[in-house]
KETI-247407 format. One record per residue (C-alpha): residue number from 0; x, y, z. Coordinates in nm, 2 decimals. Last residue first. Layout:
residues N
> num,c1,c2,c3
> NUM,X,Y,Z
...
end
This chain:
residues 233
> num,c1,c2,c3
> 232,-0.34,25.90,14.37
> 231,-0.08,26.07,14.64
> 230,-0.11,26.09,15.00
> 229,0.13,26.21,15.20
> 228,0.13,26.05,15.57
> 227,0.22,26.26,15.87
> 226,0.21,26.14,16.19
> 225,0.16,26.23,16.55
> 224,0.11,26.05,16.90
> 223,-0.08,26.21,17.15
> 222,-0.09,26.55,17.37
> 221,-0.02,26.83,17.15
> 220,0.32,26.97,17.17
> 219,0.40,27.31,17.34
> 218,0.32,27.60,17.09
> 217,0.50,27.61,16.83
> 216,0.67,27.99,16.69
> 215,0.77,28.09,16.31
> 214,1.03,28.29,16.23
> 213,1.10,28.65,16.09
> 212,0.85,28.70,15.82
> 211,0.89,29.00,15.59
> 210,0.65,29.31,15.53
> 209,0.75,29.45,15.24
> 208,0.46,29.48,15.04
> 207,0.15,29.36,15.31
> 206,0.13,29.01,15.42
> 205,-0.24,28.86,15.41
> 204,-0.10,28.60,15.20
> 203,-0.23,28.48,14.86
> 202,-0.31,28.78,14.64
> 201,-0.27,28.64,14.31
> 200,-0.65,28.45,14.38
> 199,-0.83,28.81,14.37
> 198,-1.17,28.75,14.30
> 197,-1.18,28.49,14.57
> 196,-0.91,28.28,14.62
> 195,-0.88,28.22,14.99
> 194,-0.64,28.43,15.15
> 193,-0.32,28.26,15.34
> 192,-0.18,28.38,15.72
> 191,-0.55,28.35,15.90
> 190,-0.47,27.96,15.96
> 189,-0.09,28.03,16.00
> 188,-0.19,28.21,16.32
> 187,-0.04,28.59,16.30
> 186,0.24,28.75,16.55
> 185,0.25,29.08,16.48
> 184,0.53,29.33,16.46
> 183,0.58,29.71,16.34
> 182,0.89,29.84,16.26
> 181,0.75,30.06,15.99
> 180,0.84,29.79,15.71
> 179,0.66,29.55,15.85
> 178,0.80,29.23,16.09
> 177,0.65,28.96,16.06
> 176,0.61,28.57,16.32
> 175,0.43,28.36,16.18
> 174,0.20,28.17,16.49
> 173,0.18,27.78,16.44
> 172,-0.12,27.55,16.57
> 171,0.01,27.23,16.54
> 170,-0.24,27.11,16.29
> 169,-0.12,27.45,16.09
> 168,0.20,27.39,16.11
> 167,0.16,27.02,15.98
> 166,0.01,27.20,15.68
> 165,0.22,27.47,15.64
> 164,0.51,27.21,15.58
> 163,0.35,27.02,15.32
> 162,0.38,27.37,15.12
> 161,0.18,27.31,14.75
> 160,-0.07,27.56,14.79
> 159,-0.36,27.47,14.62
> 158,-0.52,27.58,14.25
> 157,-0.88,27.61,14.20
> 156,-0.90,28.01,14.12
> 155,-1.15,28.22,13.96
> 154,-1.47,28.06,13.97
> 153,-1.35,28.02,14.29
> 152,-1.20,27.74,14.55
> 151,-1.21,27.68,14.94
> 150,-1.30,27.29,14.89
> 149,-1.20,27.06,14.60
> 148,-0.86,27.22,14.55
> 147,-0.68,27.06,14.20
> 146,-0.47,26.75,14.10
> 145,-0.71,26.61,13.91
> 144,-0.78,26.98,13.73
> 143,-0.66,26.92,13.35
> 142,-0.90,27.16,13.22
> 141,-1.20,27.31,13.27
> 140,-1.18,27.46,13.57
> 139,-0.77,27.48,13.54
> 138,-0.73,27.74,13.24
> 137,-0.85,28.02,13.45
> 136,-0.94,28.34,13.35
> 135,-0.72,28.66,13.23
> 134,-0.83,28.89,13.52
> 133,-0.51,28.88,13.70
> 132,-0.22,28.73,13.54
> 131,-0.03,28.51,13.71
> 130,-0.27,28.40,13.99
> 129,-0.54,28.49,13.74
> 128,-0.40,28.23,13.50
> 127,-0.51,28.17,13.12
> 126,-0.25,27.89,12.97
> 125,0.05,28.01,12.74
> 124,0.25,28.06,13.01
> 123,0.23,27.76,13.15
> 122,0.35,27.76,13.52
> 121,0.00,27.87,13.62
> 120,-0.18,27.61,13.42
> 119,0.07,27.34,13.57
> 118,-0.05,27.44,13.91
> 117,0.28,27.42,14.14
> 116,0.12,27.71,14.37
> 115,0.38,28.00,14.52
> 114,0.61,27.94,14.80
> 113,0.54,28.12,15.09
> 112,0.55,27.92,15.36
> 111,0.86,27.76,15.19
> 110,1.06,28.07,15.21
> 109,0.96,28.17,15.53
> 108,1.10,27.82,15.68
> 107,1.40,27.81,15.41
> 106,1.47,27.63,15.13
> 105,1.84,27.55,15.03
> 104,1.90,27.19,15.18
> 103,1.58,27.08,15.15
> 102,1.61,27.13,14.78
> 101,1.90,26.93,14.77
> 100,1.76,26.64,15.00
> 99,1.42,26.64,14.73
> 98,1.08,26.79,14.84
> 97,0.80,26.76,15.08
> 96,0.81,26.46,15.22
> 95,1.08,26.47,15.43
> 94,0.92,26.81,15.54
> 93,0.59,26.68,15.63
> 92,0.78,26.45,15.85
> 91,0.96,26.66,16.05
> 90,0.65,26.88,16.08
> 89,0.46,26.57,16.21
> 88,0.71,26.45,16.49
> 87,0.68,26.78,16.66
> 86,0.83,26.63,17.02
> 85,1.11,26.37,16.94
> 84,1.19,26.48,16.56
> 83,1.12,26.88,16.62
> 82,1.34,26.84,16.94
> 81,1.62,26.64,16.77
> 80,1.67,26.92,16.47
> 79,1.67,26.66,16.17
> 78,1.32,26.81,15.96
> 77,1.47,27.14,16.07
> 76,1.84,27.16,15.95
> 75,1.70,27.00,15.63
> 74,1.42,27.28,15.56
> 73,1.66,27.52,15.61
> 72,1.62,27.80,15.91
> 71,1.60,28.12,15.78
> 70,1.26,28.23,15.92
> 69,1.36,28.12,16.26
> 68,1.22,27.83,16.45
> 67,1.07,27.88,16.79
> 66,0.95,27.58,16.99
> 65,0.73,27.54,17.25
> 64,0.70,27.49,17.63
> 63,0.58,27.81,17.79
> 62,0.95,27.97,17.81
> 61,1.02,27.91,17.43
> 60,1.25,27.62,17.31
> 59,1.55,27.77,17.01
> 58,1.58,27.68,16.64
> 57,1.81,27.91,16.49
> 56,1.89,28.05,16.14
> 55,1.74,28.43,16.13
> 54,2.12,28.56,16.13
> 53,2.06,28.81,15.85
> 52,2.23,28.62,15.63
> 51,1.94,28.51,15.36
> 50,1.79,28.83,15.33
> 49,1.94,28.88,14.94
> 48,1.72,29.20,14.85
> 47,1.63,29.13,14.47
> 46,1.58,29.45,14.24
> 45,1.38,29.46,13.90
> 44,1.15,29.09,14.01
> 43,0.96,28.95,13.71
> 42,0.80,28.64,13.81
> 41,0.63,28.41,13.58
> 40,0.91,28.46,13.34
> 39,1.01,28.13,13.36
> 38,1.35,28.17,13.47
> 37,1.22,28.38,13.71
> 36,0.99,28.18,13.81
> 35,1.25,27.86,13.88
> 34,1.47,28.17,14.04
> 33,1.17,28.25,14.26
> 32,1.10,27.85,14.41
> 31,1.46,27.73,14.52
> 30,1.56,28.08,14.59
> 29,1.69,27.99,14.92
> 28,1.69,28.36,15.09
> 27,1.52,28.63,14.85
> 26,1.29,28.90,14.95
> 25,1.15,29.09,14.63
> 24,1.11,29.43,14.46
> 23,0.87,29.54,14.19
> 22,0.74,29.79,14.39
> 21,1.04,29.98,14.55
> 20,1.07,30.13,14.88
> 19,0.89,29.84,15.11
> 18,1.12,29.59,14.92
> 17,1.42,29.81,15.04
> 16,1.30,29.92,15.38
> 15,1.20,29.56,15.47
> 14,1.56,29.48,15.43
> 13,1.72,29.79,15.61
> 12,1.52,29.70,15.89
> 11,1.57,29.32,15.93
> 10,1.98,29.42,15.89
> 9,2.22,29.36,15.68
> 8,2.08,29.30,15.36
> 7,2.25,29.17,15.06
> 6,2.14,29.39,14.75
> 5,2.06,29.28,14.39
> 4,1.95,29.46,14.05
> 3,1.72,29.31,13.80
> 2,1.75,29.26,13.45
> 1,1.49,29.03,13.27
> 0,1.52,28.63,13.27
end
């Protein structure tokens, strides 16, 4: 792991500001999927802005019915909340499937959204990767690829993201909620949140440098029951 210098945040504004300010600068909160690539030397962060106390840790109703779950929120705290088990049955679901009790216990709700693929090509550095390395191919199309995207692929990209959380967000119709680094917010459905591969598959998000995500918002429950089964072969 290469040198890299670290800041704690106090603020939304002085955090954006600091990744905003320097290129090679990341958010960190859980750091249950960066320090695994930084280990790796997949990622190569020089300065880390710790973002993980900036108070972004509740789950509260909305006025029209739904749910609003902030960006720091863990994983556990929101697969047991009683509201998300009685009325968004799905997401607490997808999280218990998702990963172990100690990971659940460090990842956040930003965090996991925008946890990078688990492709084995793309952890193995020895393996062609545009998501790692753009323009150097990709090992996956004619390798190992099972566990690979069948629809909204490239030439240059068939890995998936590996969030089961996104996914029940995205039946129930999420909104992200961001924050850029010129104090601007928006409010974008998790459908439009991710970029297909294309030419450019290490560009995954439509976020800009810096921008952060501040929660995530539900919309009042669907009507019906809900479930959500993981399938593996």
């Amino acid at each position: 792991m290469q040198p890299f210098s670290y800041q704690r945040a106090d603020t939304v504004e002085t955090a954006v500001a600091a990744v905003a300010g320097r290129p090679a600068a990341r958010f960190i909160a859980g750091g249950t999927n960066l320090l695994d690539l930084m280990k790796l030397g997949i990622e190569r962060p020089e300065h880390l802005v710790d973002i993980g106390r900036l108070g972004l840790d509740h789950i509260e109703p909305t006025e029209e019915g739904g749910l609003h779950i902030g960006a720091q929120v863990r994983n556990s705290d929101l697969a047991a909340d009683p509201i998300v088990r009685s009325r968004y049955p799905a997401l607490s679901q997808a999280l218990l499937a998702g990963a172990s009790g100690q990971i659940r216990n460090k990842a956040s709700t930003g965090g996991n959204l925008l946890q990078r693929t688990r492709c084995p090509y793309f952890y193995n550095r020895n393996m062609p990767c545009n998501k790692r390395e753009p323009g150097a191919g990709c090992a996956a199309l004619r390798g190992f690829n099972r566990m690979h995207a069948v629809i909204g692929t490239s030439q240059a990209c068939i890995a998936v993201h590996p969030s089961d959380m996104a996914v029940a967000m995205a039946v129930l119709d999420a909104n992200v909620e961001t924050v850029s680094p010129g104090g601007e917010t928006r409010s974008i459905p998790i459908g439009d949140l991710y970029r297909l591969p294309g030419t450019t598959p290490h560009q995954e998000t439509v976020l800009a440098h810096g921008e952060m995500i501040t929660g995530v918002t539900l919309p009042p429950p669907p009507a019906g029951r809900q479930a959500y089964r993981k399938v593996r072969d």
